[in-house]
C-alpha positions in Angstrom: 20.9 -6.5 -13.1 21.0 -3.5 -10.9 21.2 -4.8 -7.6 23.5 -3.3 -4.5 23.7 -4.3 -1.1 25.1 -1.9 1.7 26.1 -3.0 4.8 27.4 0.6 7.0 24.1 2.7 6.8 20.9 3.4 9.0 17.9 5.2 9.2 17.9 7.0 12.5 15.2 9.4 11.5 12.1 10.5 9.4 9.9 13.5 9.5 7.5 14.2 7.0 5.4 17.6 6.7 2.8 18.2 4.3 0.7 21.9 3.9 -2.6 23.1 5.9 -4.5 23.3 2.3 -7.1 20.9 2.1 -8.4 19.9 -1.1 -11.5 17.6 -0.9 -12.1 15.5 -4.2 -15.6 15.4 -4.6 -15.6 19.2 -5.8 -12.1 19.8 -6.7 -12.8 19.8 -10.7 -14.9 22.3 -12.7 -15.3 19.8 -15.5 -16.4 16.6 -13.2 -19.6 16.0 -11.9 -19.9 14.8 -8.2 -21.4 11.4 -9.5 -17.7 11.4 -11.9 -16.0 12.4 -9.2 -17.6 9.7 -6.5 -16.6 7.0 -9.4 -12.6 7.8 -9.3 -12.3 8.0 -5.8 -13.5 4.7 -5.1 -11.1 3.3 -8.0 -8.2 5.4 -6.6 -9.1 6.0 -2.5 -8.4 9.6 -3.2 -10.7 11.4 -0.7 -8.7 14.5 -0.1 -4.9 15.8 -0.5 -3.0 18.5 0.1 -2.2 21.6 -1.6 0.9 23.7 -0.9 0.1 27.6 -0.9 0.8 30.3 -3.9 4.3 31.5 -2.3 5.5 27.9 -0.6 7.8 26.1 -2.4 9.1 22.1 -2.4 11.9 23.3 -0.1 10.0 24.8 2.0 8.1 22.2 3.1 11.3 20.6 2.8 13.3 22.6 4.9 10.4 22.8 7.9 10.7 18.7 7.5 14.3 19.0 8.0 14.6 21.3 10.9 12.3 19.3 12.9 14.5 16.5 12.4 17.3 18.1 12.8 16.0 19.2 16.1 14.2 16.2 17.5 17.5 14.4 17.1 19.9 16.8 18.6 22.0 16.5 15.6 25.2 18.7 15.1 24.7 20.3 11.8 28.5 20.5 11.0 28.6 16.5 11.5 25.8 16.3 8.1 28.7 15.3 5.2 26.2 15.0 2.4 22.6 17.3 1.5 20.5 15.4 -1.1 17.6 17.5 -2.7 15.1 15.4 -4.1 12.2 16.8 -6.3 10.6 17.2 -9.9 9.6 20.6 -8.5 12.9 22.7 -7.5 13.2 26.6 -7.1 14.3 27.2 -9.8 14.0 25.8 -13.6 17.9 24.2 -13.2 20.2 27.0 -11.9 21.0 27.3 -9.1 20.4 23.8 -7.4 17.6 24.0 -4.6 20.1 21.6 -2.4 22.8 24.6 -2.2 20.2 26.8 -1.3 18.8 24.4 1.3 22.6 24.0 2.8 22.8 27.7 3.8 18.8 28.0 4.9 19.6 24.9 7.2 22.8 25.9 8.3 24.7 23.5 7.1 28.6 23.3 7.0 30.3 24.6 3.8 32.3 21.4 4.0 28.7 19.5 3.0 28.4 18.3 -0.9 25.2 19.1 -1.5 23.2 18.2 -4.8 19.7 18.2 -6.7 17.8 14.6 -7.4 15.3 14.9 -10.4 13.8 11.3 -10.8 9.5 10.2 -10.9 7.8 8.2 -8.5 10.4 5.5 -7.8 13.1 8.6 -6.7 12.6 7.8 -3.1 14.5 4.4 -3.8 17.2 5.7 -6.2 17.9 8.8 -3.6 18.1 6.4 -0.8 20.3 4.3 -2.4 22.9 6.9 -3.3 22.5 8.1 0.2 23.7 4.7 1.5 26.6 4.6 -1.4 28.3 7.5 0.6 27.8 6.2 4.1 29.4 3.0 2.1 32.4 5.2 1.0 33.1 7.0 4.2 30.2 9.8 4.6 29.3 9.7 8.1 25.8 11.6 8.0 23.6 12.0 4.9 20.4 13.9 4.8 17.6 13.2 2.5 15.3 15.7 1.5 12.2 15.0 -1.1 9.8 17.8 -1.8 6.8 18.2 -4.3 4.7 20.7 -5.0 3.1 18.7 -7.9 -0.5 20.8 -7.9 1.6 23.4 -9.0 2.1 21.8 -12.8 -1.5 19.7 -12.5 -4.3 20.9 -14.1 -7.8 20.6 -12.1 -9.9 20.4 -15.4 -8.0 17.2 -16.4 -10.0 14.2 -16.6 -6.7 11.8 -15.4 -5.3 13.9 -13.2 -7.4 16.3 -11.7 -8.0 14.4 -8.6 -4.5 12.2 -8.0 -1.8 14.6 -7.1 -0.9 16.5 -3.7 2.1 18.3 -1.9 4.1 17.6 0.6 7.7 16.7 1.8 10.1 14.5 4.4 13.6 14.1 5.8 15.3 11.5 6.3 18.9 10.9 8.2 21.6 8.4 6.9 24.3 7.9 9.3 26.8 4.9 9.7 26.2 3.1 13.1 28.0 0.1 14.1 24.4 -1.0 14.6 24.0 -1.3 10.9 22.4 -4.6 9.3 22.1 -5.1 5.7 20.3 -3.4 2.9 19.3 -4.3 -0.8 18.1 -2.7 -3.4 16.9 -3.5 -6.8 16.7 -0.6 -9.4 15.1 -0.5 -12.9 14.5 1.6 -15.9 12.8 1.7 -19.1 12.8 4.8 -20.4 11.0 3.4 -24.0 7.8 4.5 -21.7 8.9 7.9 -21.0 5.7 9.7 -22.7 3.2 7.3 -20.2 4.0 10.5 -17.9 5.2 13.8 -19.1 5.2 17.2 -18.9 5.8 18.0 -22.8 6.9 22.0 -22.7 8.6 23.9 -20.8 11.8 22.4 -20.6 14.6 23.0 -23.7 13.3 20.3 -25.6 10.8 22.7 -26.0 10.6 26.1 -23.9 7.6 27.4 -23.4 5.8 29.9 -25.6 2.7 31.6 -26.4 1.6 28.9 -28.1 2.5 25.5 -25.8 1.2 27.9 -22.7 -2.4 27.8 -24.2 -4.9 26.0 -22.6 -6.4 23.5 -24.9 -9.5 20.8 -25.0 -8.7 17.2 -25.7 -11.4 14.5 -26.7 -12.6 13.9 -23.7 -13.4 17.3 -22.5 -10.0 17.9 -20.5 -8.5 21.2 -20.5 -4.5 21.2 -20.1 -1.7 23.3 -21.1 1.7 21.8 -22.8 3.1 22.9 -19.0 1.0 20.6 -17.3 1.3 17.0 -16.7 -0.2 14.3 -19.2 -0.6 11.1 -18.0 -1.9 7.8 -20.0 -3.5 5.5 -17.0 -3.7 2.8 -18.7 0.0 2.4 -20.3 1.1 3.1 -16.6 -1.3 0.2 -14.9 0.1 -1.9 -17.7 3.7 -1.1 -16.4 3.3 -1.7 -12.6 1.6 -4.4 -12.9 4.1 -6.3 -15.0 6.9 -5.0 -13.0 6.3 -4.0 -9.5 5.8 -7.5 -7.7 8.3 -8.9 -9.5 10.4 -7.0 -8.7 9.7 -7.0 -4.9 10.2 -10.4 -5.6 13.7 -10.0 -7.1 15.0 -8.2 -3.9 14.0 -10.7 -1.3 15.6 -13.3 -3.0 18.6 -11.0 -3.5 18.2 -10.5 0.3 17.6 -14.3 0.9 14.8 -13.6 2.9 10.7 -14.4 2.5 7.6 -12.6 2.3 7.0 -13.6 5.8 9.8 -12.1 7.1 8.5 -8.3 6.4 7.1 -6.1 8.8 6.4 -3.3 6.6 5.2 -3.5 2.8 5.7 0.9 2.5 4.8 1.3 -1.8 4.4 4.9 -3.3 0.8 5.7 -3.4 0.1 5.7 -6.7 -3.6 4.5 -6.4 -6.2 2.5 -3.6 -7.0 -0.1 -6.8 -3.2 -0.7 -7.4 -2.2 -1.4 -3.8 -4.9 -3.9 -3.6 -3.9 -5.5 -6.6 -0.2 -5.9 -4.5 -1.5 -7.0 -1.9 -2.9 -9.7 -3.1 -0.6 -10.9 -5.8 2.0 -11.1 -2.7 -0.5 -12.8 -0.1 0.3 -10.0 2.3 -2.3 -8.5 5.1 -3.7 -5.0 5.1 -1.8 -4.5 8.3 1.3 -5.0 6.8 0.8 -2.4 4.1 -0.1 0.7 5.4 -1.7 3.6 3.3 -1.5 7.5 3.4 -3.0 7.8 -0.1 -7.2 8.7 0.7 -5.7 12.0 3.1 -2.8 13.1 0.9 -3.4 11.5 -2.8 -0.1 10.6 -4.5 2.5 13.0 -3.5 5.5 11.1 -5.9 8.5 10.7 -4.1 7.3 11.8 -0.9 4.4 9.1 -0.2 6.7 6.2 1.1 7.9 8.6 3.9 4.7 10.1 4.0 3.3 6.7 4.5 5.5 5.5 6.8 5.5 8.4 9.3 1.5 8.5 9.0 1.3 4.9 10.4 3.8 5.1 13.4 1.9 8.1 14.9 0.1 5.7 16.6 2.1 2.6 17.1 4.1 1.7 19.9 5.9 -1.4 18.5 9.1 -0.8 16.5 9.4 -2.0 12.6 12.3 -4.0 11.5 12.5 -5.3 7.7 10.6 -2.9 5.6 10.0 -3.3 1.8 10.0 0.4 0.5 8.4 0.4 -3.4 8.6 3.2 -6.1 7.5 3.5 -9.8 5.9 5.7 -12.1 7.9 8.0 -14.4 10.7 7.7 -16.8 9.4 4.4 -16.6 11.4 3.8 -13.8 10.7 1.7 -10.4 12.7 -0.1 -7.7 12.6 -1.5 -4.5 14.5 -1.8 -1.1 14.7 -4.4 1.9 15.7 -2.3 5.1 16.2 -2.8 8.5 14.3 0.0 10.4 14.8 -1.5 14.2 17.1 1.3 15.1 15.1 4.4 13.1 13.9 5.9 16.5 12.2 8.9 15.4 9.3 9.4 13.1 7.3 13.0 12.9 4.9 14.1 11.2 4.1 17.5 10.8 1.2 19.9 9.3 3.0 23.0 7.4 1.7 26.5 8.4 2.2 29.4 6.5 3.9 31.6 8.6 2.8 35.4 7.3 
C-alpha cells in the first residue's frame, strides 16, 4: 500500500494564473446543438473555461504563476534547491525538459535540480508528494510548477470532450519550517485502464503521420484526429467512483483523523455530477468543497490549486487540514491530508498576452 507520511514540509504559498481567453460552452462546438450543449453542462457545470493563446505555452502560464509568487513572498531565488515541472503539455515533445528551461527563465540558481513531471489528473498529488520527499531528505525550498495547455490536443468537434477541458497553471512553494505538522498521502495506480484516456499517436509508440494526423468521423458524429485526446466517460465514472472515496477514506485513517476534522475537501475538477456524488457519499457540506470547475472546466493537474486559490480570494479565515484529490489518467488517483494553517499567500491571477 503506497502510503507516506512527511513530517518537515509546508505550503507557504500558491498562485495560480489561468489565460484572458474565454471560451463559453453553449457555442464552443460546431457539431453540438445549443439544446446538446445546455444538456452537458448541466451534467458537468461546465459553463465556460479558459483557453491559452496560439503562441502561449504551459510554462508560460507557468512561469507568470511563479514570478508572482516568487515576488509576493520576497523569496531569494538562490535559496529554491529543487524546480518541479509538472505538465502533459511541455515545450517540447521530450528534449529538452521544460523544467531546465523554466530554471534559467526564472532565474534560478544553477545549483537547483530541476526536472519534468508527466502524470494525468492525479499529478498534483504525486508532484506534491515528491516535493515533500526532498524537504524530507534535506532540500530546503521546492517549487512546484503544473501547467496545461490541454485545448491544444482537444478537439472541439468531439462529442466527449469538446466542452470539458481548459488551460491554465499554478505555483506552489515547499519549504521546511520548524512550523511543520504532518502530512499523508495515499497514491494509487492501475494502469490495466490506461486506454479510458489517451492520446493514441503522436508519441513513438506511434509517431505521427499522414495518416494518424487525419481527421476522422466516429459513430456518433465526432470528428478527432489520432493526436487528439479520446476519452471513454463512462469506463472513467466507473473508475472514480469505485476508488476515489475510498480512498479519501484510506488516508484519514492513515492520518488517524475524521471526516469532521477537515476544513477543505480541494478534488480535481473533473465534473459538477461527480463532485456531488463525493459529496454526498462522504456526508460533507458544499462549503467545505469548494469548486472552480463552471469558470475554468477541468484544467488536469492544475484545478486543485486552481480551486483552492479561487475560493480564498474572498475569505478572511485561514484553512488548516485540507484533503487535496486527484484521478483520471493512467488510471491513476491519490490523495493528501495537509495542514495549510501556515500557507500565507494565495494569488490568483488572469494571464495577459503581453505583444
Amino acid at each position: 500500500m503506497a502510503f507516506f507520511k512527511y513530517n518537515k514540509a509546508i505550503i507557504s504559498g500558491i498562485t495560480s494564473c489561468y489565460p484572458e481567453n474565454v471560451i463559453k460552452n453553449i457555442s464552443a462546438s460546431p457539431v453540438l446543438t445549443e439544446k446538446e450543449a445546455e444538456k452537458i453542462i448541466s451534467v458537468t457545470g461546465i459553463r465556460e473555461r479558459r483557453f491559452a493563446s496560439d503562441n502561449v505555452c504551459a510554462s508560460d502560464l507557468s512561469f507568470q504563476a511563479a514570478e508572482n509568487l516568487l515576488n509576493g513572498l520576497d523569496i531569494d531565488r538562490n535559496s529554491i534547491d529543487v524546480l518541479i515541472f509538472l505538465s502533459q503539455t511541455p515545450d517540447y515533445l521530450s528534449v529538452p525538459a521544460t523544467s531546465c528551461i523554466l530554471q534559467d527563465r526564472l532565474g534560478l540558481s544553477t545549483e537547483t535540480a530541476a526536472f519534468d513531471v508527466a502524470l494525468g489528473c492525479s499529478g498534483l498529488v504525486f508532484a506534491l508528494s515528491t516535493a515533500y520527499s526532498y524537504v524530507e531528505s534535506g532540500a530546503n525550498r521546492v517549487l512546484l510548477l503544473v501547467g496545461e495547455t490541454m485545448s491544444r490536443f482537444t478537439s472541439l468537434q468531439d462529442k466527449s470532450t469538446a466542452l470539458l477541458f481548459g488551460d491554465g497553471a499554478a505555483a506552489i512553494l515547499i519549504e521546511n519550517s520548524k512550523d511543520r505538522s504532518d502530512s499523508y498521502f495515499s497514491l494509487r495506480t492501475n494502469g490495466s485502464g490506461a486506454d479510458a484516456i489517451k492520446i493514441p499517436s503522436g508519441g513513438y509508440r506511434d509517431p505521427a503521420n499522414s495518416e494518424n494526423i487525419k481527421v476522422k468521423r466516429f459513430d456518433d458524429g465526432s470528428l478527432r484526429s489520432g493526436l487528439d485526446v479520446a476519452m471513454d466517460g463512462l469506463k472513467v465514472f466507473d473508475f472514480t467512483m469505485n476508488e476515489v472515496v475510498k480512498n479519501i477514506k484510506s488516508v484519514l485513517s492513515y492520518a488517524e483523523v475524521t471526516i469532521e476534522d477537515v476544513d477543505m475537501f480541494a478534488f480535481h475538477q473533473a465534473n459538477m455530477f461527480m463532485l456531488d456524488m463525493f459529496a454526498k457519499k462522504l456526508k460533507i457540506q458544499k462549503k467545505r468543497m469548494p469548486t472552480s470547475i463552471e469558470k475554468y472546466g477541468n484544467t488536469s493537474t492544475v484545478s486543485i490549486p486552481l480551486t483552492i486559490t479561487d475560493a480564498m480570494q474572498n475569505r478572511t479565515n485561514a484553512i488548516e487540514n485540507t484533503i487535496m484529490c486527484g484521478y483520471g489518467a493512467g488510471l491513476s488517483w491519490g490523495s493528501a491530508l495537509i495542514n495549510l494553517e501556515n500557507c500565507k499567500y494565495y494569488d490568483h491571477i488572469e494571464y495577459k498576452l503581453k505583444l
